[in-house]
C-alpha positions in Angstrom: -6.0 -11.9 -95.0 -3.5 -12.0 -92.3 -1.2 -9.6 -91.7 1.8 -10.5 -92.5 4.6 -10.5 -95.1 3.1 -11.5 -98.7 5.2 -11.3 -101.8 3.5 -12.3 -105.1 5.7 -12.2 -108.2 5.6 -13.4 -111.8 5.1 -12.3 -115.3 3.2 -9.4 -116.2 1.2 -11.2 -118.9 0.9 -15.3 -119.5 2.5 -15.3 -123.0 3.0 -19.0 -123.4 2.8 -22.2 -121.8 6.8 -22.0 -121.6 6.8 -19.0 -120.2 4.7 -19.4 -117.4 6.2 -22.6 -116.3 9.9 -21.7 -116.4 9.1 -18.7 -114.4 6.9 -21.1 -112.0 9.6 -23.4 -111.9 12.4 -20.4 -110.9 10.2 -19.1 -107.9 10.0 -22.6 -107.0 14.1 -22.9 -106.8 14.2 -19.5 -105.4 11.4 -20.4 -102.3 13.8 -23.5 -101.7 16.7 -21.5 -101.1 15.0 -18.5 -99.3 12.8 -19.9 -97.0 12.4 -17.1 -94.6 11.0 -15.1 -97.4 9.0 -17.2 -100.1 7.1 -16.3 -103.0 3.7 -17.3 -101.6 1.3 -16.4 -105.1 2.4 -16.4 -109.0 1.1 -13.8 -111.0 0.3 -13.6 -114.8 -2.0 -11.8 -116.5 -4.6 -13.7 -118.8 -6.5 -10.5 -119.8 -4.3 -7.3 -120.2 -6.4 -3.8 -120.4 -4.2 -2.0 -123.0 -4.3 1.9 -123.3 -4.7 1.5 -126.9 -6.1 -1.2 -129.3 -3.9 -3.9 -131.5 -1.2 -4.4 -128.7 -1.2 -7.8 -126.4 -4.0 -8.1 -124.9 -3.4 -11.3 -123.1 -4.2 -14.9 -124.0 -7.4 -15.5 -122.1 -9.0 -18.7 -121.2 -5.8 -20.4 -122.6 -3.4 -18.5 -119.9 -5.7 -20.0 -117.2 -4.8 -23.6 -117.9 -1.2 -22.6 -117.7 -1.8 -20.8 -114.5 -3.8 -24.0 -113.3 -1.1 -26.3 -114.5 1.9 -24.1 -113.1 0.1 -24.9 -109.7 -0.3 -28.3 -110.1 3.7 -28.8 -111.5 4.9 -26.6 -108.5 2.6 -26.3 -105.8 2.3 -22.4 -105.7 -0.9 -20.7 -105.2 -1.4 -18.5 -108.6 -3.3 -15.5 -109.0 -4.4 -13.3 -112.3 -6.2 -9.9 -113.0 -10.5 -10.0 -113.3 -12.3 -7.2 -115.4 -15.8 -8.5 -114.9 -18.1 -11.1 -113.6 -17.4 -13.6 -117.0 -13.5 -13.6 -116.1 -14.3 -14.1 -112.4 -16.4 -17.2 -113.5 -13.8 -18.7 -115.5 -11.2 -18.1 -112.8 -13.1 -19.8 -110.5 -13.5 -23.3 -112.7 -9.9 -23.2 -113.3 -9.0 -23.1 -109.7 -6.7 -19.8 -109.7 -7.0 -19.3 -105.6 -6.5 -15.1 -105.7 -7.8 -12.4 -107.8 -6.7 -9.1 -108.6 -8.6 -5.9 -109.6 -6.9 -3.6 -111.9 -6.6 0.1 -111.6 -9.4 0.9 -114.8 -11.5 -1.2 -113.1 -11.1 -0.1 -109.6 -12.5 3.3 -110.9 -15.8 1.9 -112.0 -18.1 1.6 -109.8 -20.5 -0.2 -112.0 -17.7 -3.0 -113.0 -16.8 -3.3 -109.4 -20.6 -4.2 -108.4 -20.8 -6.4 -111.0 -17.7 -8.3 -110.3 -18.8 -8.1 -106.6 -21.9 -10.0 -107.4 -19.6 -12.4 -109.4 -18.0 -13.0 -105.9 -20.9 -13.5 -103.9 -20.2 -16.4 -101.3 -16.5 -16.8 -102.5 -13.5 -17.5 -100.1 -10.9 -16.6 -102.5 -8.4 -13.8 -101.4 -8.9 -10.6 -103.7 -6.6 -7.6 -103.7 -7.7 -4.8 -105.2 -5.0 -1.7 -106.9 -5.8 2.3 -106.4 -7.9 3.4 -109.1 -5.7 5.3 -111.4 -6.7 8.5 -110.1 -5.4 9.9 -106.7 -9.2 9.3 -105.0 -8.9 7.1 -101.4 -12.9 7.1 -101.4 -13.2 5.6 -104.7 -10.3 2.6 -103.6 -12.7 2.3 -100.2 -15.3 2.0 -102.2 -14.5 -0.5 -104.4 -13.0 -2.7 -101.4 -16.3 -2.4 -99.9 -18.5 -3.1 -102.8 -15.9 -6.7 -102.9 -16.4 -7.4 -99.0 -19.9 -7.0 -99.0 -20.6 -10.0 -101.2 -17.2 -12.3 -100.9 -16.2 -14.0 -98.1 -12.8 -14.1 -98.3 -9.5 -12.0 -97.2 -9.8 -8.3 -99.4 -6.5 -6.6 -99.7 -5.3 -3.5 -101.2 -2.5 -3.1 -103.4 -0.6 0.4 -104.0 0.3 1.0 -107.7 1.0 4.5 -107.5 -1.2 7.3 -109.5 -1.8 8.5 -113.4 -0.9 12.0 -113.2 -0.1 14.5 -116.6 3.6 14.2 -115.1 4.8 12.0 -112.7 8.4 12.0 -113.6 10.4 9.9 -113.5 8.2 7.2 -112.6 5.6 6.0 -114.8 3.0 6.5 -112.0 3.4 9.0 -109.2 3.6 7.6 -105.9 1.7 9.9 -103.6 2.9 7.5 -100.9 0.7 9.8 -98.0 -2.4 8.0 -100.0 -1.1 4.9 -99.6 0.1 6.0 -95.9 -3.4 7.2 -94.9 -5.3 4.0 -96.3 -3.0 1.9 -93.9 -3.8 4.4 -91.5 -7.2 4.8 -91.4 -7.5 0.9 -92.6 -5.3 -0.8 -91.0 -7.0 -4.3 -91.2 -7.0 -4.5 -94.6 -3.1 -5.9 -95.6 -1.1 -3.5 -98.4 1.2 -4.3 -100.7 3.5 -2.0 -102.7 3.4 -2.6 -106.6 7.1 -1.1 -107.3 6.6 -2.4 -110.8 3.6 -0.2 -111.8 4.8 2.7 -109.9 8.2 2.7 -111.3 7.8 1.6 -115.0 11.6 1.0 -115.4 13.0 -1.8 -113.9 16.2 0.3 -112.1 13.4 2.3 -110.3 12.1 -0.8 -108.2 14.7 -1.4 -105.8 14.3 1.8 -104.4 10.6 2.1 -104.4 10.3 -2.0 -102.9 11.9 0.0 -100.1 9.9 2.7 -99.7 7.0 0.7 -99.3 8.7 -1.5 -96.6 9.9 1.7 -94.7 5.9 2.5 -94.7 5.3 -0.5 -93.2 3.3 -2.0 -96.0 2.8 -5.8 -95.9 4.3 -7.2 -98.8 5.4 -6.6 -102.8 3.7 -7.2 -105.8 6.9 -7.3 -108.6 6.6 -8.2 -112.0 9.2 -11.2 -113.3 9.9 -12.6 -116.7 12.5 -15.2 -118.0 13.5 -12.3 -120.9 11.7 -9.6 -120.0 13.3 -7.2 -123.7 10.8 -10.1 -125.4 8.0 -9.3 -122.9 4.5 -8.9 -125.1 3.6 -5.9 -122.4 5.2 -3.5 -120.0 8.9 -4.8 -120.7 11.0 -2.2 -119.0 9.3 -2.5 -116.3 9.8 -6.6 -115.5 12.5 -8.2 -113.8 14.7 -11.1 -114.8 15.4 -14.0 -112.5 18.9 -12.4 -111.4 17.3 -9.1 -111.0 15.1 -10.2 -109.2 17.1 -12.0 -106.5 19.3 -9.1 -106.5 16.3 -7.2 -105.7 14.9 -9.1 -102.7 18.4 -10.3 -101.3 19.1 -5.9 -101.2 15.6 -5.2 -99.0 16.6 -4.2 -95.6 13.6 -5.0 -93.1 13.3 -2.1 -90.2 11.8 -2.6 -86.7 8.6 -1.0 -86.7 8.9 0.3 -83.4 11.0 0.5 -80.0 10.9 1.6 -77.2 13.8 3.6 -76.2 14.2 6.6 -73.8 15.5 9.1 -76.7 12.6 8.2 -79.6 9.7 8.6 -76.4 11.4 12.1 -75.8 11.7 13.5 -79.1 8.0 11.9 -79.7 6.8 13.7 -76.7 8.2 17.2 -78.1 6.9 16.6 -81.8 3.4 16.1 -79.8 3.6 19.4 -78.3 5.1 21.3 -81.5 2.0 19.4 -83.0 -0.1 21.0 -80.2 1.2 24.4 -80.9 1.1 24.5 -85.2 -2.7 23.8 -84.2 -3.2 26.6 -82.0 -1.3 28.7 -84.4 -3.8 27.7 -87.2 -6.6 28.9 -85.2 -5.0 32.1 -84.7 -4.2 32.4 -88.4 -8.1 31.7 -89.3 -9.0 34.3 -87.2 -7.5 36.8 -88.7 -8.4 35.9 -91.7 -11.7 35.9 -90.9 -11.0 39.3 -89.7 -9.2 40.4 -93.1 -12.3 39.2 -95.0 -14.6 41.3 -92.7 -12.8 44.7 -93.3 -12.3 43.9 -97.6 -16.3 43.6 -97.2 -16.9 46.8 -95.3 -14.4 48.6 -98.2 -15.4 46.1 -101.1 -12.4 44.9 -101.6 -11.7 41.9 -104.0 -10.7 38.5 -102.0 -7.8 37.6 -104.0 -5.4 40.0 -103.9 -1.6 38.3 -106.4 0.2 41.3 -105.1 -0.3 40.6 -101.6 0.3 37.3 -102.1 2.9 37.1 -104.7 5.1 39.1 -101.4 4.0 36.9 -98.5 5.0 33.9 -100.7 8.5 35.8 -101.5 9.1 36.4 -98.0 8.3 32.8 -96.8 9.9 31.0 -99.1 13.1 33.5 -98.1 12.9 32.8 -94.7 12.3 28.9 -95.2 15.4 29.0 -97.4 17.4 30.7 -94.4 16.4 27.9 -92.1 17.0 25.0 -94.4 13.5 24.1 -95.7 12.5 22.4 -98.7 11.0 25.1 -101.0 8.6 22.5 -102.4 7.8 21.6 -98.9 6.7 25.1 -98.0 5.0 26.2 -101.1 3.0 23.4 -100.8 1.8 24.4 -97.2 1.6 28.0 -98.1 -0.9 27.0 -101.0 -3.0 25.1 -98.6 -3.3 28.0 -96.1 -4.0 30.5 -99.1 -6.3 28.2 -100.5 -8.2 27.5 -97.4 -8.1 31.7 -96.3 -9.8 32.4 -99.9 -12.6 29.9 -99.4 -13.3 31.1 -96.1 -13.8 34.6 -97.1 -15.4 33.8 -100.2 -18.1 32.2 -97.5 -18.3 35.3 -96.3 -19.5 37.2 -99.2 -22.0 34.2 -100.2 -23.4 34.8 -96.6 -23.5 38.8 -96.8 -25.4 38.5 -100.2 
């Protein structure tokens, strides 16, 4: 899958042969007048996972001869959701040329080996979302379970995380997830899903940009002719104006330069970098030292006084120099956290 700007839009579900043709037939118009950046697959669902029984589901075999005929008509590439190896099959016959793997099913390890197998041999282009819990090894895991039986392109698609409260978005980002998969991945292309992260349609402007700004390598945004009459996820679907309103506001940054000033202040974060590390050591030291002497005078390892006034101090002093609080709690929980397993170690290894 090549590496380079993908944007794949359409209704969240295929409702109707109407539907899914005037929205085929609007990309079309809008690729003719934009094209530097082109809608280069058409999504619709034709099976929707719903949280709870007796609300669309999605029209099934049905939605895939719309898909096929929205293709034909308009000569877009279309793509739709798969949940196991029977939807792959059927997918296949009716020509849709990409897949999709939902977030449910990205978490099942048993479901993503059979679809897998579904996949053995094929050259279609599969993207595959985050599970719905904030687990990189489990969204590895399931790309790899895909690329060891397709042969085609696997991408990844970021759809942000179900937490108990990710306000105000319907899923939380946790963009350093996302950041750290491109990272650690960076052949395998990722697109931002503002839609699913966001949940209401005046969030997506904002998060399409975040996910340019992280260099991701293309959007995945949901589009319907009237998206109030949507069967599924209305709030969160774009109408044609929206949407051009949307993509015509994205501002695309350089990725990199090379000027004097940015190698410079590079160089310094480097060696402030350098030094945080060596101040680490130090601070793992002497706690390794701490939890030596509350041995020798059996103390307890967790201590809320203590720590109740090292967080009121920091926080203080963070506030003095301009820090986010949330910033600095959240490193001083990691250092506390990682000091009480160490000395907890310890103990296990005295006993």
């Amino acid at each position: 899958m090549q590496q380079e700007f993908t944007l794949i839009a359409g209704p969240c579900g295929a409702e109707s042969r109407e539907q899914v043709l005037e929205t085929a037939a609007f990309l079309s118009r809008y690729n003719a007048s934009n094209p530097p950046l082109p809608v280069k697959v058409f999504r619709a669902g034709a099976w929707k996972p719903r949280t709870r029984p007796g609300s669309f589901e999605g029209m099934g075999e049905k939605a895939l001869e719309w898909l096929a005929e929205a293709k034909k008509t308009y000569g877009i590439p279309v793509t739709t959701e798969v949940a196991n190896a029977a939807h792959v099959e059927l997918c296949l016959r009716y020509g849709i040329d990409q897949l999709w793997i939902g977030a449910r099913t990205t978490g099942n390890p048993f479901l993503m080996e059979e679809i897998a197998g579904a996949l053995e041999g094929c050259s279609n282009p599969v993207w595959v979302k985050n599970p719905t819990s904030p687990d990189l090894a489990l969204w590895l895991g399931a790309i790899e379970r895909v690329c060891r039986h397709a042969k085609g392109p696997v991408g990844a698609v970021h759809r942000g995380f179900g937490m108990y409260n990710s306000m105000p978005y319907r899923n939380a980002p946790l963009w350093e997830i996302a950041v750290e998969m491109k990272r650690s991945h960076p052949e395998i292309p990722l697109l931002c899903d503002p839609s699913h992260i966001g949940g209401k349609r005046e969030y997506l402007p904002e998060l399409a940009q975040n996910g340019l700004d992280l260099e991701m390598n293309g959007l995945m945004l949901e589009v319907h002719p009237t998206p109030a009459k949507a069967l599924s996820d209305a709030s969160q679907q774009l109408d044609f104006a929206q949407f051009e309103q949307l993509m015509s506001g994205l501002v695309f940054r350089k990725a990199d330069c090379c000027s004097v000033k940015l190698a410079r202040i590079r160089h310094i974060l480097d060696e402030v970098d350098d030094e945080l590390i060596q101040l680490l050591a130090h601070r793992m030291q002497l706690v390794k030292e701490l939890g030596q002497l509350k041995k020798e005078e059996n103390l307890s390892v967790l201590q809320f006084d203590r720590w109740n006034q090292v967080v009121e101090r920091m926080t203080a002093s963070a506030q003095k120099q301009g820090l986010d609080l949330d910033f600095v709690r959240q490193i001083l929980n990691c250092l506390h956290s990682e000091a009480i397993r160490v000395q907890k170690d310890m103990v296990r290894q005295e006993n």
